[in-house]
C-alpha positions in Angstrom: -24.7 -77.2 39.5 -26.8 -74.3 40.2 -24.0 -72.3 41.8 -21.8 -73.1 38.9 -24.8 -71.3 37.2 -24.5 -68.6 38.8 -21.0 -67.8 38.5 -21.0 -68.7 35.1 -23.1 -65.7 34.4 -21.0 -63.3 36.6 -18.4 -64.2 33.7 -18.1 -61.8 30.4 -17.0 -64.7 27.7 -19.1 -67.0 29.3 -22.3 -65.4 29.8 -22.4 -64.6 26.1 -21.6 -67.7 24.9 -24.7 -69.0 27.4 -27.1 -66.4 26.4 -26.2 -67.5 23.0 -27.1 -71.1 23.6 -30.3 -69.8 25.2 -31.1 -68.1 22.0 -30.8 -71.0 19.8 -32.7 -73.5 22.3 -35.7 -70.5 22.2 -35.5 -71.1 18.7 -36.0 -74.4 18.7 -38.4 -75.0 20.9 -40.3 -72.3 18.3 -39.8 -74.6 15.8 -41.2 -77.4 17.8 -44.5 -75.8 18.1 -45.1 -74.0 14.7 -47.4 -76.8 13.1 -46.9 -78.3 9.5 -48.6 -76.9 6.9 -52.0 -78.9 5.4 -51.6 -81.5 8.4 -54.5 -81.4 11.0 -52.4 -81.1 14.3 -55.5 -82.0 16.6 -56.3 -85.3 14.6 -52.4 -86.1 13.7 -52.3 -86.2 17.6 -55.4 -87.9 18.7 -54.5 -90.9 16.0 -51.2 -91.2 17.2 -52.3 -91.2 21.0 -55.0 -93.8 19.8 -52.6 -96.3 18.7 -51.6 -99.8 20.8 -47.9 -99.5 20.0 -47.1 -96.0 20.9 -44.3 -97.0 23.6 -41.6 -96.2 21.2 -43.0 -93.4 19.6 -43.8 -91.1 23.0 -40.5 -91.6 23.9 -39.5 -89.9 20.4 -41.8 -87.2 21.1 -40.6 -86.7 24.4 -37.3 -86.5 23.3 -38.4 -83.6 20.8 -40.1 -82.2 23.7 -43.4 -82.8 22.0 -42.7 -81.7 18.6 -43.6 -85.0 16.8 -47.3 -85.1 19.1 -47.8 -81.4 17.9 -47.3 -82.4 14.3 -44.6 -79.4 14.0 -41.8 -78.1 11.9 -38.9 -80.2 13.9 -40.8 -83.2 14.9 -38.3 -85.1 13.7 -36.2 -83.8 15.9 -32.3 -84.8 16.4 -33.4 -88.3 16.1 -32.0 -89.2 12.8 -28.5 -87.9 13.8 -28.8 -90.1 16.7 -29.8 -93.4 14.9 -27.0 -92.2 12.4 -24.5 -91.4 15.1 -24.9 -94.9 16.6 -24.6 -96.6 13.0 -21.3 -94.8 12.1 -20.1 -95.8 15.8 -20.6 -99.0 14.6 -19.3 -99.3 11.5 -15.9 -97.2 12.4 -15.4 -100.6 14.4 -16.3 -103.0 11.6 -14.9 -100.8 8.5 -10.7 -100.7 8.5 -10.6 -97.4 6.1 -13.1 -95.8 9.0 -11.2 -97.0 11.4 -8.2 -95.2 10.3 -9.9 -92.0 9.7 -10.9 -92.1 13.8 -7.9 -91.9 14.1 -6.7 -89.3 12.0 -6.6 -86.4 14.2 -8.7 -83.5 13.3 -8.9 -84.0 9.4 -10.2 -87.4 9.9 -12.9 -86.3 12.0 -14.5 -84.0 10.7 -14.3 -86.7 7.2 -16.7 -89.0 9.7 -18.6 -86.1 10.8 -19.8 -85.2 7.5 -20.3 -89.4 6.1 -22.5 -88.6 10.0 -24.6 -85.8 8.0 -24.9 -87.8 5.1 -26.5 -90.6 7.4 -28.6 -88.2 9.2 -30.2 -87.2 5.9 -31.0 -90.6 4.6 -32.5 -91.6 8.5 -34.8 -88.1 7.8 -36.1 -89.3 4.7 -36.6 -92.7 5.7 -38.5 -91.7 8.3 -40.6 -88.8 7.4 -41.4 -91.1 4.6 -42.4 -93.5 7.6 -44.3 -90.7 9.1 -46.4 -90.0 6.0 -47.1 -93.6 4.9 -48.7 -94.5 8.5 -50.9 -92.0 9.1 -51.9 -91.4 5.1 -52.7 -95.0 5.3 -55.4 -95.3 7.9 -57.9 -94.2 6.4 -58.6 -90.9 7.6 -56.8 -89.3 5.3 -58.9 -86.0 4.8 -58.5 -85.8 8.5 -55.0 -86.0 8.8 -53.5 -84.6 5.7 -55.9 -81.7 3.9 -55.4 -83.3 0.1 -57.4 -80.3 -1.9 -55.1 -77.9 0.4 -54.1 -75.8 -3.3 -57.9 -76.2 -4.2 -60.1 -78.8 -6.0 -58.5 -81.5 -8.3 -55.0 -81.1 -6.7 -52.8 -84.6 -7.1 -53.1 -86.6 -3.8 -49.4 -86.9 -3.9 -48.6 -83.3 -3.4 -49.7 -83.2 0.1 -48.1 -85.7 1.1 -45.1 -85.2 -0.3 -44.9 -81.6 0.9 -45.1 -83.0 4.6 -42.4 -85.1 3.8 -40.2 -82.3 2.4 -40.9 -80.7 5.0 -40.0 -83.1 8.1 -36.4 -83.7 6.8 -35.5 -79.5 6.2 -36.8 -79.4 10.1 -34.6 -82.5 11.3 -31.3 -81.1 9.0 -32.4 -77.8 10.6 -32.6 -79.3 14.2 -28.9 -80.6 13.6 -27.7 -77.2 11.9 -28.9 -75.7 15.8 -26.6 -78.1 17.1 -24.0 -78.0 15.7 -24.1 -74.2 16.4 -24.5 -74.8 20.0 -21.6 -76.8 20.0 -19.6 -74.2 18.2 -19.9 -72.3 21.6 -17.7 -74.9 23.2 -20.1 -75.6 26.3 -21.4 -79.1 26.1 -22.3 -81.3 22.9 -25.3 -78.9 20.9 -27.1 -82.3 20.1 -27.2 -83.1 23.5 -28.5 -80.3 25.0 -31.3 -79.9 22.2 -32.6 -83.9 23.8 -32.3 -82.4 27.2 -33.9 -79.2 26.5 -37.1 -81.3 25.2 -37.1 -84.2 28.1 -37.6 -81.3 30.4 -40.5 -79.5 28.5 -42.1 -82.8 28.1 -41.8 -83.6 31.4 -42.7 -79.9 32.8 -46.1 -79.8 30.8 -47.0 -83.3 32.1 -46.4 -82.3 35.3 -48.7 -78.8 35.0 -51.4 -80.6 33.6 -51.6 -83.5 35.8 -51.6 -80.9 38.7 -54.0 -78.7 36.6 -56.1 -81.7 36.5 -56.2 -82.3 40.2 -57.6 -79.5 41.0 -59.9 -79.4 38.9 -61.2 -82.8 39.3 -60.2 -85.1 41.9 -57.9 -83.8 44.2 -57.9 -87.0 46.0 -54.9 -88.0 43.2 -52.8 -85.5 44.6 -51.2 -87.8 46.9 -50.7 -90.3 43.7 -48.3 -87.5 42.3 -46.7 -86.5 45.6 -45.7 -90.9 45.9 -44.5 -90.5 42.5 -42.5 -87.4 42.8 -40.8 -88.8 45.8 -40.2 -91.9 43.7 -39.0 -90.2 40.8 -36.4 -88.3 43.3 -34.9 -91.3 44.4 -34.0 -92.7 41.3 -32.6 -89.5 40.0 -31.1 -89.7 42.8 -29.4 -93.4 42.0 -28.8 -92.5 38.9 -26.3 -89.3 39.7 -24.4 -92.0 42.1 -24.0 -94.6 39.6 -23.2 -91.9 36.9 -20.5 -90.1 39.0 -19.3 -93.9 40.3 -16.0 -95.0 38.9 -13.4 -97.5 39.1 -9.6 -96.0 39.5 -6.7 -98.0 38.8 -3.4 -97.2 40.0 -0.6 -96.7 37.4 3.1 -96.2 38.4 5.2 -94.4 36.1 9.2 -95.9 36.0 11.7 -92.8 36.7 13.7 -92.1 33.6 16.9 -90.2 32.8 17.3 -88.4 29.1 19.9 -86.4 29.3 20.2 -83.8 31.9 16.7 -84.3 33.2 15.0 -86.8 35.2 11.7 -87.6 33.9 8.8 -90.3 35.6 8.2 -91.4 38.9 4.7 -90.1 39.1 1.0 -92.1 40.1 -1.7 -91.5 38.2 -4.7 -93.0 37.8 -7.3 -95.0 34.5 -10.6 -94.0 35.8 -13.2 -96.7 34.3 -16.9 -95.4 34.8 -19.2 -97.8 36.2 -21.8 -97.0 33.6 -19.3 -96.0 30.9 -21.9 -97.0 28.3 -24.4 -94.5 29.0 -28.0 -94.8 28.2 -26.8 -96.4 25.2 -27.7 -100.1 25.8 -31.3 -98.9 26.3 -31.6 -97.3 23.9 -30.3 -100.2 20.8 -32.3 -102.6 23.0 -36.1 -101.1 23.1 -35.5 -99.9 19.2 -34.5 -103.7 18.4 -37.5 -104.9 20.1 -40.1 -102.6 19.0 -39.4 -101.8 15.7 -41.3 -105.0 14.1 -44.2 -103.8 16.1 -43.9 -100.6 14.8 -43.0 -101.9 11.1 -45.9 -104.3 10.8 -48.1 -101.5 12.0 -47.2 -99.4 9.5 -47.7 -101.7 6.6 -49.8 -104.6 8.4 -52.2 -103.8 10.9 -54.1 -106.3 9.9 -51.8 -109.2 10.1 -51.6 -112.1 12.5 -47.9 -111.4 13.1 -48.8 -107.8 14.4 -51.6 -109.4 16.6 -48.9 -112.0 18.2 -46.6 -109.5 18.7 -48.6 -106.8 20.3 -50.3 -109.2 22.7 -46.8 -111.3 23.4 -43.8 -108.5 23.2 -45.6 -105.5 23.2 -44.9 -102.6 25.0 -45.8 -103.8 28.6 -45.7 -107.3 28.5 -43.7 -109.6 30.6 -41.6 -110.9 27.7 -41.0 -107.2 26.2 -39.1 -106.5 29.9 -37.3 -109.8 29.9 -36.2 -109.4 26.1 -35.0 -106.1 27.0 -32.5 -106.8 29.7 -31.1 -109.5 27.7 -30.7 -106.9 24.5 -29.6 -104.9 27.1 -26.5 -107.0 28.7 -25.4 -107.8 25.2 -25.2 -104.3 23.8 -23.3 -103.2 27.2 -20.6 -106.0 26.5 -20.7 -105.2 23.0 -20.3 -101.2 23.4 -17.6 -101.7 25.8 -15.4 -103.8 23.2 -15.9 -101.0 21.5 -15.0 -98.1 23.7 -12.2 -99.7 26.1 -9.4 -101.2 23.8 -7.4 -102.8 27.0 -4.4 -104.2 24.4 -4.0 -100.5 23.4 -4.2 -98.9 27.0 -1.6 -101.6 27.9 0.6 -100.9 25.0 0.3 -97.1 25.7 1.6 -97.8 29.2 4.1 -99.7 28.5 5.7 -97.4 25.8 5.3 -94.5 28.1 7.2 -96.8 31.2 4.0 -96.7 33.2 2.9 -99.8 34.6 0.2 -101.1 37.0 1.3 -102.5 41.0 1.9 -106.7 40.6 1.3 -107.2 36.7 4.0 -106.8 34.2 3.6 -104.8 31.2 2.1 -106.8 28.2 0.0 -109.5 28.2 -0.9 -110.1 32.1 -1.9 -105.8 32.1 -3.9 -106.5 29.0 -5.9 -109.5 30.6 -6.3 -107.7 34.0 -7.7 -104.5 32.6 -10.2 -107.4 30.6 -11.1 -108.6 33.5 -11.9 -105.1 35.6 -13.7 -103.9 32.4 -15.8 -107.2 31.8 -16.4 -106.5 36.1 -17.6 -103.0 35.8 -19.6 -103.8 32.7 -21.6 -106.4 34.2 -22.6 -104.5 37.4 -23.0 -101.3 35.0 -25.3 -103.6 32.7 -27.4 -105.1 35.8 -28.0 -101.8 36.6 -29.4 -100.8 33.2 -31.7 -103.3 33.1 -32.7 -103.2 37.0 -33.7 -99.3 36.0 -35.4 -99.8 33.1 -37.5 -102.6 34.8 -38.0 -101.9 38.2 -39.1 -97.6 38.3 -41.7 -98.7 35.6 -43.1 -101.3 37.7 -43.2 -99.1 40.9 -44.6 -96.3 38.6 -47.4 -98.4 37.9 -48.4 -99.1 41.4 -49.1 -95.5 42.2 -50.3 -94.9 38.3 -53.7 -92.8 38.8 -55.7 -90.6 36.1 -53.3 -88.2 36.5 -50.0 -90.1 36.8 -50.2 -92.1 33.4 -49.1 -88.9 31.7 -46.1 -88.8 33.9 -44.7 -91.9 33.2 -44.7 -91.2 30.1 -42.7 -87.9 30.0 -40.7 -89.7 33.1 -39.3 -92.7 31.1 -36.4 -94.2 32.4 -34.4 -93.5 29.0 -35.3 -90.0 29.6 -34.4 -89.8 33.0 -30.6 -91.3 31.8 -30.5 -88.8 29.1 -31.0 -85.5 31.8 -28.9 -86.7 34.2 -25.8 -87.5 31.8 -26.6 -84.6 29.9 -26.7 -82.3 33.0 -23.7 -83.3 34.7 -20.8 -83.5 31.5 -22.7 -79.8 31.0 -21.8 -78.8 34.3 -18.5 -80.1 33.9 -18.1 -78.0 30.7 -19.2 -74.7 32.5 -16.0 -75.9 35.1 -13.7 -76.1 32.3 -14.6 -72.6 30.6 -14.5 -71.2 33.8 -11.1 -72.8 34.7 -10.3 -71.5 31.2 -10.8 -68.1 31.8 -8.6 -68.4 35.3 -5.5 -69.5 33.6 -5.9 -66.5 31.2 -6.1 -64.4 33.7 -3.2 -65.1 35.8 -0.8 -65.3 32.8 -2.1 -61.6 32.4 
C-alpha cells in the first residue's frame, strides 16, 4: 500500500486530487477540535468519562476521532449518515417504489441519495437533541452548559438550544466534506472521514499511554509491547479474512450472431468471505446498548436501568453472548440483502453462461444458496469470534496504561481501518490504471 503511495504522488492528476483530500481531512480534523460555544469542554468530558454505560459512546467518539469527548464543532460526526445509510439500505429492500429507484441507473440514485440526506438530518437532530437532554439533565448544569452565557436573566432554553443548532450544522457539515472527498473519485469521502478519526483516536492513546510510562511506571511498558504484538496479529487476521474469497467457475456457451463468433470464455463470481463487512457489528452492539443508553438518558434512576447495567451491560457475559447471536442474524439477514442468487442465476442464464454440473435455473439458484448461506456462516463465526475473543485477550494484559488502548483499539474500529484501507488502496490502483490507458491511446 505504501508503495502505491508513493507512486501515486509521482502522478500529476493524482497527486492533486490527493493533496486535495488531505486538505479537506485537515479541515476536519479542525473542526473536530474547535470546542462549542457556552459548553464547558473539560466538564462535558469528565461527565461523559464518568458514566457506567459509555461502551457505546467511546466507540462514537473514536469514530469522530475524539470530536464528541472534546465537546467540538463536528462531534457528531458522520454518524447520522451512517445510522441513515443503514436505514435506507433497509428499507430499499422492504419498500417496492425504493426498490425500483436502486435500480434506476443514475437518476434513481442520486433520488435515494438525497431521501439519504434527508435521513441524515433527522438522525442529527434526534441526536444532538439526545446529546443536550443527558448532560442538561444531570444536574450540573452550570457546569456543563454556561446558561447566563448572553448575561444575567437570559432564558435557560437558549443555551441549550444553541448547542443543539449547532451539533446538526457540524454533522451536515461533516457530510458536505464527504461528499467532496468523494467528488475526487479516490475512495468513498464518508469512509475515509471514519478512518481518518479511528487513527487519531488510536495515535493519541497510544502517545499518552507511552507518555505515561515514562513518566510513571515504566514497568507497564511491557503491558503495551504484549498488546501491540497482539493488536498486530489480529490486523493481521483481519486483512486475510478481508482479502479471502470464494470464486466460482462460470462457463460461457459459444454463440454465433451473424458473422461473428461470440462466448466460450471462463470467468469467475467472486463471493467474499466476509462480504458483510463490519456491518453485523455494528446493528448488533447498537441493538443491545441502546436501552442502556435510552434509560440513562431519561431514567437513571430506574430499576430497569440498574438490571440492565449489571446483567447486559457493556462487559458482562450476557452482553458478549447476545452479541454474537445479533450478530449471526444480521449477517444472514444482510446477505439476503446483498447476494440475490435467483437474479445472478437469471443473469447467467440469459447471457448463456452457466456453472460446471448444474443446469441453468433452479438447481444454479439453489447452489449459489447454499455457497452463500456456507460463506456467510464461516464469515459470521468470524465476526463474532473477533468481537469476543481480542477483547478478552486485551483484558489479560489491560494495565494503567492499556485501558486507554482498548478503547481507541476496539474491534469495530479495527474492521473499519482495515476495510477502509484496503478498497482505498484499490482506488489509488484504478486511478492509476486510469491514467495508463490514457496514456497509451495518446
Amino acid at each position: 500500500m505504501f508503495q502505491t503511495l508513493v507512486n501515486a504522488f509521482k502522478q500529476k492528476d493524482v497527486r492533486k486530487k490527493l493533496f486535495v483530500i488531505l486538505g479537506i481531512i485537515l479541515i476536519y480534523r479542525l473542526g473536530c477540535w474547535l470546542p462549542i460555544p457556552g459548553l464547558n469542554v473539560d466538564a462535558f468530558s469528565t461527565m461523559k468519562d464518568g458514566r457506567p454505560d459509555t461502551g457505546f459512546l467511546d466507540l462514537l467518539s473514536s469514530v469522530s476521532g475524539g470530536a464528541l469527548s472534546n465537546g467540538s464543532l463536528l462531534a457528531l460526526g458522520v454518524v447520522p449518515y451512517i445510522s441513515a445509510s443503514i436505514i435506507m439500505q433497509l428499507l430499499t429492500v422492504a419498500i417496492p417504489s425504493l426498490e425500483r429507484l436502486s435500480r434506476a441507473g443514475e437518476e434513481g440514485r442520486k433520488k435515494i441519495a438525497v431521501y439519504t440526506r434527508i435521513a441524515a438530518l433527522i438522525f442529527s437532530v434526534i441526536q444532538a437533541i439526545a446529546i443536550v437532554v443527558a448532560f442538561y439533565g444531570d444536574g450540573a448544569t452550570n457546569c456543563v452548559i454556561n446558561l447566563t452565557a448572553f448575561g444575567e436573566g437570559t432564558p435557560v432554553w437558549i443555551m441549550p438550544t444553541i448547542i443543539a443548532v449547532v451539533l446538526v450544522a457540524g454533522g451536515m457539515f461533516t457530510l458536505w466534506l464527504g461528499e467532496k472527498i468523494t467528488d475526487q473519485g479516490i475512495g468513498n469521502g464518508v469512509s475515509l472521514l471514519i478512518f481518518v478519526g479511528i487513527i487519531s483516536s488510536a495515535g493519541l492513546a497510544l502517545l499518552a499511554s507511552f507518555r505515561n510510562v515514562f513518566a510513571s511506571n515504566i514497568d507497564e511498558l511491557w503491558n503495551i509491547i504484549l498488546f501491540a504484538v497482539i493488536l498486530i496479529a489480529v490486523f493481521a487476521l483481519m486483512v486475510f479474512v478481508d482479502l479471502s474469497e470464494r470464486k466460482i467457475p462460470v462457463q460461457y456457451a459459444k454463440q454465433v450472431k451473424g458473422r461473428k463468433l461470440y462466448g466460450g470464455q471462463s470467468t469467475m463470481i467472486p463471493m467474499k468471505l466476509n462480504a458483510n463487512g463490519v456491518l453485523p457489528i455494528i446493528f448488533a452492539t447498537a441493538l443491545v446498548t441502546f436501552p442502556q443508553l435510552f434509560t440513562q438518558m431519561f431514567w437513571p434512576n430506574s430499576g430497569f436501568y440498574q438490571w440492565w447495567t449489571m446483567n447486559l451491560g457493556v462487559g458482562t457475559p450476557l452482553y458478549f453472548v447476545f452479541n454474537a447471536i445479533l450478530i449471526f442474524f444480521f449477517a444472514f439477514f444482510y446477505a439476503q440483502i446483498s447476494f440475490n442468487a435467483e437474479e445472478v442465476s437469471r443473469n447467467l442464464q440469459q447471457n448463456g453462461g452457466f456453472i460446471q454440473g448444474y443446469r441453468a435455473g433452479k438447481q444454479t439458484t439453489d447452489y449459489l444458496k447454499r455457497v452463500n448461506n456456507r460463506i456467510t456462516f464461516f464469515g459470521a463465526l468470524y465476526l463474532a469470534v473477533v468481537f469476543i475473543v481480542p477483547t478478552l485477550i486485551f483484558s489479560l494484559v489491560q494495565g494503567v496504561n492499556t485501558s486507554s488502548l482498548m478503547t481507541a483499539f476496539s474491534v469495530t474500529g479495527m474492521l473499519i481501518v482495515v476495510s477502509v484501507a484496503l478498497e482505498f488502496d484499490k482506488q489509488l490502483d484504478a486511478q492509476m490504471l486510469m491514467k495508463n490507458y490514457r496514456g497509451f491511446l495518446k
